[in-house]
MMTF fields as JSON, N, C-alpha, C and O atoms, coordinates in Angstrom:
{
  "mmtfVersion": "1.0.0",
  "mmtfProducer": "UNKNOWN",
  "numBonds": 491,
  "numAtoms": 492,
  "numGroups": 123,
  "numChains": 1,
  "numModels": 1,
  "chainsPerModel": [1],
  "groupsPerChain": [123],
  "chainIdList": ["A"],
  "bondAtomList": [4, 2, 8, 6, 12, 10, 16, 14, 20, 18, 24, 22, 28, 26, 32, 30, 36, 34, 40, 38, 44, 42, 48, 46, 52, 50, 56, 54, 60, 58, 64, 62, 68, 66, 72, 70, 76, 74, 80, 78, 84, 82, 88, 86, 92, 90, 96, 94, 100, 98, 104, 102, 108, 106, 112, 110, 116, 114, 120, 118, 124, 122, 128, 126, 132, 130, 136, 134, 140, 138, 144, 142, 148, 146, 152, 150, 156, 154, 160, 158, 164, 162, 168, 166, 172, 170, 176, 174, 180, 178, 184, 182, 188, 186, 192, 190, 196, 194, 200, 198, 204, 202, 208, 206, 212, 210, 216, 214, 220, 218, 224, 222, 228, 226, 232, 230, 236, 234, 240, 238, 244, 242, 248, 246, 252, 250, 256, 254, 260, 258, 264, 262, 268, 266, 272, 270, 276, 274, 280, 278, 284, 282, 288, 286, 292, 290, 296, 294, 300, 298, 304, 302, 308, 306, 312, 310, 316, 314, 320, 318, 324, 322, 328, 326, 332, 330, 336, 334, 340, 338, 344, 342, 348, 346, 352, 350, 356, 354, 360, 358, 364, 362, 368, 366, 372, 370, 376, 374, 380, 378, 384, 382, 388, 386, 392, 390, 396, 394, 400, 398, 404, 402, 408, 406, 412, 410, 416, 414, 420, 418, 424, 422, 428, 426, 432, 430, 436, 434, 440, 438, 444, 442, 448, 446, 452, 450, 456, 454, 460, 458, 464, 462, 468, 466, 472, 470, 476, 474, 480, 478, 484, 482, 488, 486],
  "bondOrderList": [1, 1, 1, 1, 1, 1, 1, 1, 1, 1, 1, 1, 1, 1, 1, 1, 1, 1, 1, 1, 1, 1, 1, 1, 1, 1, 1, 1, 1, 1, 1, 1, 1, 1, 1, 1, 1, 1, 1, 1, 1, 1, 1, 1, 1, 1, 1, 1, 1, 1, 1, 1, 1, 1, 1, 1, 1, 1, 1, 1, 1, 1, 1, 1, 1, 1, 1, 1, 1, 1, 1, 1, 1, 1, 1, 1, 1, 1, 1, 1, 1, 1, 1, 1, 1, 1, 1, 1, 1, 1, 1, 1, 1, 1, 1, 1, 1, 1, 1, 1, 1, 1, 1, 1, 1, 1, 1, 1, 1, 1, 1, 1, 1, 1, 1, 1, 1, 1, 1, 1, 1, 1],
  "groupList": [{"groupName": "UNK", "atomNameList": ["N", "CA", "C", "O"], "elementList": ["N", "C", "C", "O"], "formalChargeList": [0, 0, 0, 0], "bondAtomList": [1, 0, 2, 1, 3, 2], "bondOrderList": [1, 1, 2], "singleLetterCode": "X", "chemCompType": "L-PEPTIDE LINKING"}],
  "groupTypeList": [0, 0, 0, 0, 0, 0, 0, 0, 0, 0, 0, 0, 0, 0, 0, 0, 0, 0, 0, 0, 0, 0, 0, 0, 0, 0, 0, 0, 0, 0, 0, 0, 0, 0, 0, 0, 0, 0, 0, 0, 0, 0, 0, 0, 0, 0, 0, 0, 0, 0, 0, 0, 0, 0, 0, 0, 0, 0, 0, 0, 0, 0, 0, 0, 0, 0, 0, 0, 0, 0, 0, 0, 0, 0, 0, 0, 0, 0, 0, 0, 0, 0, 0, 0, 0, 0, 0, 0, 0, 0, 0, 0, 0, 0, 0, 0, 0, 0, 0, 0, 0, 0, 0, 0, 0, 0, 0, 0, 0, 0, 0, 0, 0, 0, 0, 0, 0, 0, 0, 0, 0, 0, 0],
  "groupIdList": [1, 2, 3, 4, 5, 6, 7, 8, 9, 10, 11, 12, 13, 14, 15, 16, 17, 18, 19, 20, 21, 22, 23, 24, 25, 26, 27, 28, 29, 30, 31, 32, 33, 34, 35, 36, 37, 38, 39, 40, 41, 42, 43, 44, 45, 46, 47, 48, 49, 50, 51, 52, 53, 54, 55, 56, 57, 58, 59, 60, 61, 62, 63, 64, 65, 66, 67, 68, 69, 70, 71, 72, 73, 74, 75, 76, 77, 78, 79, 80, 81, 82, 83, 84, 85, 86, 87, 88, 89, 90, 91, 92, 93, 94, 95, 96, 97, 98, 99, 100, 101, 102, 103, 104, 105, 106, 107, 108, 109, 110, 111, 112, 113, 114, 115, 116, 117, 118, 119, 120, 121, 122, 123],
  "secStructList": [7, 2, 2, 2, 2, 2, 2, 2, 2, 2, 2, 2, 2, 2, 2, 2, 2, 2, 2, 2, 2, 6, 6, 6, 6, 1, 7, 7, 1, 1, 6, 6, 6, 6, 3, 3, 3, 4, 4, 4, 7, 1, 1, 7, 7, 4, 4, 4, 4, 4, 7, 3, 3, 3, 3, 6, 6, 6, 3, 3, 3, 3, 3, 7, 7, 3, 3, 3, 3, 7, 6, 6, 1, 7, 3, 3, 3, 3, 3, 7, 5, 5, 6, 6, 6, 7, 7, 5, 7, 7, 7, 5, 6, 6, 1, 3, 3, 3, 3, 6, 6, 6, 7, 3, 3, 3, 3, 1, 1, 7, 6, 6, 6, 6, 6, 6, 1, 7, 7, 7, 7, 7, 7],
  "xCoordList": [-8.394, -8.183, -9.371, -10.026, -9.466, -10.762, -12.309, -13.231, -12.268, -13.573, -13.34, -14.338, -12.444, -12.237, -12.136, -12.299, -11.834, -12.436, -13.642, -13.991, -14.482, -15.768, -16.417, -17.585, -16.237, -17.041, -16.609, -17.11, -15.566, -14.872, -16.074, -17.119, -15.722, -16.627, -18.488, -19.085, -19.079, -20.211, -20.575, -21.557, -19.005, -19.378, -19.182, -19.46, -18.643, -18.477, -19.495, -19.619, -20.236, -21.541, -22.608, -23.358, -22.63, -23.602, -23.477, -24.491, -22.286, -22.096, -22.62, -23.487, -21.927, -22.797, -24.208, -24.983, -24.28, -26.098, -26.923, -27.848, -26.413, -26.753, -26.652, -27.571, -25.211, -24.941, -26.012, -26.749, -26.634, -27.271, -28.584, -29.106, -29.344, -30.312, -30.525, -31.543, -29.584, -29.388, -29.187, -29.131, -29.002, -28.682, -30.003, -30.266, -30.83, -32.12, -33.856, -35.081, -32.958, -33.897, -33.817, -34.665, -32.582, -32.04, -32.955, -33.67, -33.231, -33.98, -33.477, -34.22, -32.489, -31.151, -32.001, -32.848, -31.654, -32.602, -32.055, -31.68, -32.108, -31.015, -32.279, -33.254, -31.916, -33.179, -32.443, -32.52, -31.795, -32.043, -32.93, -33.332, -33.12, -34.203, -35.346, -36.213, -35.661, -37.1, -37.336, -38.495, -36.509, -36.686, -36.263, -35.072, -36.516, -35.388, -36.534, -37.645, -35.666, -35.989, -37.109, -37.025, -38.043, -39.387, -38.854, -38.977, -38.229, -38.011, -37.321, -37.229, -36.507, -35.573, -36.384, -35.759, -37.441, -38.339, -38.998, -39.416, -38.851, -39.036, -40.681, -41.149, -41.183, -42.412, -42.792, -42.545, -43.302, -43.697, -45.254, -46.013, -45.158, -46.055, -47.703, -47.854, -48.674, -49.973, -50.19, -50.79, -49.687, -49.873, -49.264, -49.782, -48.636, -48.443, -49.594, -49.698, -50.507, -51.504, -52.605, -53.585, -51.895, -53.089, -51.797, -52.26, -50.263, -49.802, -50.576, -51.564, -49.921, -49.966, -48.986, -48.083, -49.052, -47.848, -47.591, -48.55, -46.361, -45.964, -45.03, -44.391, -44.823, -43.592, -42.309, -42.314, -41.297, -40.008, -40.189, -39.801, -40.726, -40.882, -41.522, -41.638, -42.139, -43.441, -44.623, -45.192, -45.003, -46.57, -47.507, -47.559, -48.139, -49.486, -49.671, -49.698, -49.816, -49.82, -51.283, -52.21, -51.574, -52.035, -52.03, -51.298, -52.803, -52.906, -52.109, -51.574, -51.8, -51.707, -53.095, -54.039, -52.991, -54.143, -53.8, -54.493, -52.681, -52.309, -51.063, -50.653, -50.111, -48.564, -48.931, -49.777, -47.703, -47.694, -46.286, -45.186, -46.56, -45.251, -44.335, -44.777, -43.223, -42.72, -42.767, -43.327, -42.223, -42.416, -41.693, -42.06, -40.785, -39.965, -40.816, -40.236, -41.789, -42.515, -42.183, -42.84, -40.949, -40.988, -41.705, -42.514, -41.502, -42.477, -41.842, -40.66, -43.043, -42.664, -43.057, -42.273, -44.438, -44.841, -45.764, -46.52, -46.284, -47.118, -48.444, -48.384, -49.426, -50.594, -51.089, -51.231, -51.224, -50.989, -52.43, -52.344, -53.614, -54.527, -54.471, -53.693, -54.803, -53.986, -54.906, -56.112, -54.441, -55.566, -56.258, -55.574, -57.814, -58.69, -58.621, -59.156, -58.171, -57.997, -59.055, -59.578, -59.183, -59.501, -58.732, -58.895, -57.728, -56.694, -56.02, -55.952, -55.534, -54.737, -53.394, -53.449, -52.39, -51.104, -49.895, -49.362, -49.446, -48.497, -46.978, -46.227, -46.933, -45.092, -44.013, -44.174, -43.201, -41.858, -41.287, -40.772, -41.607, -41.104, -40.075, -40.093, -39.191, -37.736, -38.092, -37.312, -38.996, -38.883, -39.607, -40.543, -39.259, -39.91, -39.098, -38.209, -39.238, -38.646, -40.031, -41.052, -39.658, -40.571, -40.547, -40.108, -41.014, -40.85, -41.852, -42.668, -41.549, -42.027, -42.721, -43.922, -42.249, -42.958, -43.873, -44.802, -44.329, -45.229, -46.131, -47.259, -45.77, -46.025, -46.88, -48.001, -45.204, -45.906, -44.334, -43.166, -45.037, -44.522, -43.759, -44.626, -42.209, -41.66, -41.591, -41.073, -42.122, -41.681, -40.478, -40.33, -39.589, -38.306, -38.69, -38.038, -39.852, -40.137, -40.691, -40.668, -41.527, -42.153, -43.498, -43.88, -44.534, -45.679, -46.088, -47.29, -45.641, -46.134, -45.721, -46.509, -44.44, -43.564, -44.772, -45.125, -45.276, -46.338, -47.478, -48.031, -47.819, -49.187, -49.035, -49.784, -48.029, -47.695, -47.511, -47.408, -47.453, -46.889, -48.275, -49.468, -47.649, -48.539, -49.824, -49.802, -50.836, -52.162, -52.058, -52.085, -51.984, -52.545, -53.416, -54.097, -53.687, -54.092, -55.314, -55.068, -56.565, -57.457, -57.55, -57.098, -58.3, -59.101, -57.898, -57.671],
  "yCoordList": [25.396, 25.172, 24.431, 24.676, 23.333, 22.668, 23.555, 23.16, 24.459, 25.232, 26.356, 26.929, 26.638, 27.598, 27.033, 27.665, 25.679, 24.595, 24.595, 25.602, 24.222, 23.92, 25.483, 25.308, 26.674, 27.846, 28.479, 29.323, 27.717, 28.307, 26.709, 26.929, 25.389, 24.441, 25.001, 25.13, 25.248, 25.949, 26.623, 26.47, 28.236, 29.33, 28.768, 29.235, 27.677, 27.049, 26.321, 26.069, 26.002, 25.148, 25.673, 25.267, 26.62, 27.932, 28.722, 29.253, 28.907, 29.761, 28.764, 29.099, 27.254, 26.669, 26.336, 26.244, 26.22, 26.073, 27.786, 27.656, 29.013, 30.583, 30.102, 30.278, 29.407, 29.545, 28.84, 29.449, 27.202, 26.452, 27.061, 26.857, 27.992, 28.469, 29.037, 28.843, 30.046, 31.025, 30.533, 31.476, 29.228, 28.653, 28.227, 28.59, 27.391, 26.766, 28.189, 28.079, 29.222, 30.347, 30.385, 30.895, 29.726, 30.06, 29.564, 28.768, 29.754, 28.899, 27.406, 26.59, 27.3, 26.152, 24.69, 24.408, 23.883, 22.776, 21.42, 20.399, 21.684, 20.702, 20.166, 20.861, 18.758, 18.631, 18.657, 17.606, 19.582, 20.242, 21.835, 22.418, 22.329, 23.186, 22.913, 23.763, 20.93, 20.653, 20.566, 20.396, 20.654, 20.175, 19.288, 19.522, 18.151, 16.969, 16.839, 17.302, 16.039, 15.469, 13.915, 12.99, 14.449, 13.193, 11.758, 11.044, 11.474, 10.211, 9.712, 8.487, 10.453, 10.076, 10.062, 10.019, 10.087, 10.473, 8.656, 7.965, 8.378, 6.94, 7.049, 8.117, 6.208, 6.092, 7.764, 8.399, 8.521, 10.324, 9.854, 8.885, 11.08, 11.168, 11.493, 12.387, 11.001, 11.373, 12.556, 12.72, 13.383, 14.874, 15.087, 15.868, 14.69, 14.321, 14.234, 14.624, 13.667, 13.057, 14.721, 14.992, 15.455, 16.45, 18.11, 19.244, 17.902, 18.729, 19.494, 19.091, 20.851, 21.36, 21.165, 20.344, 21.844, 21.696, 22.88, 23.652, 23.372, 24.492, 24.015, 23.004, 24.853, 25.002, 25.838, 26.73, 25.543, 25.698, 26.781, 26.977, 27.869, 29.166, 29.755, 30.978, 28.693, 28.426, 29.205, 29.841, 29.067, 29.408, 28.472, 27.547, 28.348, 27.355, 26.818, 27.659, 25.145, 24.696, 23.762, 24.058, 23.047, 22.28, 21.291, 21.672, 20.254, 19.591, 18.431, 18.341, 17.249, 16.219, 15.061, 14.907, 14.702, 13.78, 11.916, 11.016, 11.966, 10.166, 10.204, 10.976, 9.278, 9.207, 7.348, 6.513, 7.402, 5.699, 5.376, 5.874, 4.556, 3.927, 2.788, 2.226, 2.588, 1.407, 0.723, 1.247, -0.875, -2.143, -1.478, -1.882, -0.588, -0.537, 0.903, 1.642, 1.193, 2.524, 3.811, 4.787, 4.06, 5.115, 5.85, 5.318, 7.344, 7.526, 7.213, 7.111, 7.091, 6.727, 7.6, 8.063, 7.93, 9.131, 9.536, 8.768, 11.029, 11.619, 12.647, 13.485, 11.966, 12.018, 13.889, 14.209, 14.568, 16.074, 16.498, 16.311, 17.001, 17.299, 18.914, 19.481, 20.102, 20.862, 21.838, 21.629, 23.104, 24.199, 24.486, 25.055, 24.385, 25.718, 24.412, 24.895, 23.085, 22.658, 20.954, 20.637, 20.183, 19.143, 18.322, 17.11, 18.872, 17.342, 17.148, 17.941, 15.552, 15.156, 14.363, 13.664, 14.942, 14.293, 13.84, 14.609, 12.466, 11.872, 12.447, 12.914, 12.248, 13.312, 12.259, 11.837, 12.114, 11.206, 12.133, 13.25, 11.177, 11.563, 12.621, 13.725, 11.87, 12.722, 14.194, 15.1, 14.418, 16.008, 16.527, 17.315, 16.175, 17.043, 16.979, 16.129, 18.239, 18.664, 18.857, 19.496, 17.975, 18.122, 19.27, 18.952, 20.37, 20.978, 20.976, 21.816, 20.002, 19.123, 20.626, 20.509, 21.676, 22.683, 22.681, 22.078, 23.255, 24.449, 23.043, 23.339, 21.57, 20.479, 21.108, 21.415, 21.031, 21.63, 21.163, 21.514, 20.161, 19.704, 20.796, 21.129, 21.398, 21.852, 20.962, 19.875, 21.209, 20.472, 21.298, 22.52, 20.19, 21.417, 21.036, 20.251, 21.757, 22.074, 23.03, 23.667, 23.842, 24.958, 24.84, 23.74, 25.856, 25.065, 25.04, 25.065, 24.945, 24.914, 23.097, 22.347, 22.613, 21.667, 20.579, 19.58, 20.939, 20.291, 20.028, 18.943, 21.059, 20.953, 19.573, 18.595, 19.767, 18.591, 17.39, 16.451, 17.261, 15.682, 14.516, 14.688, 13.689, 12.374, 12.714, 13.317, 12.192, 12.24, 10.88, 9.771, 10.968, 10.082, 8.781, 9.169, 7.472, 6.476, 6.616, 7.004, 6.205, 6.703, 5.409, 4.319, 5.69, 4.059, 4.16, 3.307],
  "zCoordList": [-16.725, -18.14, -18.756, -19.769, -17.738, -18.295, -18.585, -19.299, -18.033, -18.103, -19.096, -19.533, -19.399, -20.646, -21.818, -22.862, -21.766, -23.149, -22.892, -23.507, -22.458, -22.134, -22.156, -22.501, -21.984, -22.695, -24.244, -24.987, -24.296, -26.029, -26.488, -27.1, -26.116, -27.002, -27.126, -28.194, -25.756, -25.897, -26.782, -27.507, -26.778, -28.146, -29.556, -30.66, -29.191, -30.706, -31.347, -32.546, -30.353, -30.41, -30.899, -31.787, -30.254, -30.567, -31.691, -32.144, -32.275, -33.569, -34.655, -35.463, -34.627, -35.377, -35.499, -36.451, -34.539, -34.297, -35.207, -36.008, -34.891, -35.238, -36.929, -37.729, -37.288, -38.845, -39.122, -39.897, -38.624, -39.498, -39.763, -40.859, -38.632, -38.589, -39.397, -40.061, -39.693, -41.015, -42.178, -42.967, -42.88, -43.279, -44.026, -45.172, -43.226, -42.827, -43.408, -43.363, -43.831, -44.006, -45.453, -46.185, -45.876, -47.706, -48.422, -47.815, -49.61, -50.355, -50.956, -51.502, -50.796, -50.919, -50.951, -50.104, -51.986, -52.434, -51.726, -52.303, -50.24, -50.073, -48.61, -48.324, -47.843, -46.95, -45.61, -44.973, -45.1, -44.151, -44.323, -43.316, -45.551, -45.607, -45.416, -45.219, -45.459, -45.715, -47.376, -47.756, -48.147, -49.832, -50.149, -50.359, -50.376, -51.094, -52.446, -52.703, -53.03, -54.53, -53.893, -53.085, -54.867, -54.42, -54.243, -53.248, -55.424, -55.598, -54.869, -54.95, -53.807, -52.692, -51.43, -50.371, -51.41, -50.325, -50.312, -51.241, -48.926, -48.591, -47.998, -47.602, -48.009, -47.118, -47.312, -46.286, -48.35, -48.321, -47.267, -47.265, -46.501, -45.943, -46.306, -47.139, -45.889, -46.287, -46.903, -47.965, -46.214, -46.785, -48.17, -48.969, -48.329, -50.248, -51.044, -52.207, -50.308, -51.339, -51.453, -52.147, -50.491, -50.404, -50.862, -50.739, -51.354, -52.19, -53.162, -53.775, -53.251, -54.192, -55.561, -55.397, -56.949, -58.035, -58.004, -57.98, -57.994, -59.025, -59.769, -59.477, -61.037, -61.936, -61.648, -60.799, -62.327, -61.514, -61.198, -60.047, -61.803, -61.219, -60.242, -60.17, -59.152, -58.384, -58.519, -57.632, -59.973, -60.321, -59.886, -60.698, -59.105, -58.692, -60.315, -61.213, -60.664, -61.852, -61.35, -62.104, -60.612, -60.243, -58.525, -57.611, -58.396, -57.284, -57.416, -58.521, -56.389, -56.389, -56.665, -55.889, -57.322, -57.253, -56.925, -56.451, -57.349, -56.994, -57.258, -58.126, -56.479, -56.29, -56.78, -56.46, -57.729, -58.157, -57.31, -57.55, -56.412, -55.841, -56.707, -57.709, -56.247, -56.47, -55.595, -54.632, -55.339, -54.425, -53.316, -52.212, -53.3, -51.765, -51.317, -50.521, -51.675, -51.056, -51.774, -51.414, -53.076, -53.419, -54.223, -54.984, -54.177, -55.745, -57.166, -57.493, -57.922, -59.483, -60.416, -61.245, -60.351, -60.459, -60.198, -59.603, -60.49, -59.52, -60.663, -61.563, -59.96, -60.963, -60.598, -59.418, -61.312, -61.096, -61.99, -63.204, -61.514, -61.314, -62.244, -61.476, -63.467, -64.317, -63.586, -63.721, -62.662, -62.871, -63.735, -64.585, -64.187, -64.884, -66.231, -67.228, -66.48, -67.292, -67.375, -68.443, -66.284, -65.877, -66.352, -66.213, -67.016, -67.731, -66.059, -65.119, -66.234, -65.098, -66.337, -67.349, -65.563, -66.54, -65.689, -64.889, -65.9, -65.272, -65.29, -66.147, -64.287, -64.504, -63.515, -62.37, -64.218, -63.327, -62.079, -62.058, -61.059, -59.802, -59.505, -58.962, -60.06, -60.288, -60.823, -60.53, -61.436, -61.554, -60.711, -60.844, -60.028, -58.287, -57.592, -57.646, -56.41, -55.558, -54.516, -54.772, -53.086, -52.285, -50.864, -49.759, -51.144, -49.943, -48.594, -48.213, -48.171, -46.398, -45.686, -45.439, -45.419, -44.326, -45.103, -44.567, -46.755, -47.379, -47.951, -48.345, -48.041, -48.82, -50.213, -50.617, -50.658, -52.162, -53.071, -52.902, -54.129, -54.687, -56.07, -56.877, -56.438, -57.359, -58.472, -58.214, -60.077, -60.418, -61.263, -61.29, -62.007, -62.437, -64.089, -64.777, -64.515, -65.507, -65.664, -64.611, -66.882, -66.99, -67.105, -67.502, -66.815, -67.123, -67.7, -67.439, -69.497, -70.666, -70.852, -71.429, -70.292, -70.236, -69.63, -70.258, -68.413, -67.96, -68.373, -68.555, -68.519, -69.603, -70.495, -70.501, -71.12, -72.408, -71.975, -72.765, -70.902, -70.316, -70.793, -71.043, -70.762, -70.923, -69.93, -68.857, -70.561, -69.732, -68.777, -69.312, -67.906, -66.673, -67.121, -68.071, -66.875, -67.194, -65.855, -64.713, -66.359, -65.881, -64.979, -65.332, -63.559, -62.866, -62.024, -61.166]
}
């Protein structure tokens, strides 16, 4: 008896493990895909500093150029570098979505929306 629990718990183990995988392929904005929202992102890793931007529609908008932290390490906002434009314009953390595999920052605006944002404080 004991071993026919123990290959039904296995197949059970395993189907979940098959679902999360499949799961893990969605585009789903959630961070077991590897996407969370920036501003929830503790200590972001170096490679942040070397992101790409797109707009919600993921059109390439621009680079990362500087992340402003707060005192406990989070972001505040994130200094965004404009393709084909040389403007650099400050954008609040929170409208990002960080996707960790592709490190390329979503923001959930448009990129006309971006364009318009406050210009960046220079130095």
């Amino acid at each position: 008896m004991n071993r026919i629990r123990t290959i039904a718990l296995c197949g059970a183990a395993l189907l979940i493990l098959t679902g999360g995988a499949i799961a893990d392929s969605s585009p789903a904005l959630n961070s077991s895909s590897g996407i969370i929202a920036l501003n929830s992102l503790p200590d972001p890793p170096t490679t942040l500093a070397t992101a790409k931007v797109a707009d919600a529609k993921g059109t390439p908008v621009g680079a990362v150029q500087k992340v402003v932290m707060d005192a406990g390490g989070k972001p505040l906002t994130v200094d965004v570098a404009l393709l084909g434009t040389g403007a650099v314009v400050a954008i609040d953390a929170s409208k990002f979505n960080y996707d960790q595999a592709h490190n390329v920052l979503t923001a959930q605006m448009d990129a006309q929306q971006i364009a318009q944002a406050p210009r960046a404080p220079q130095g």
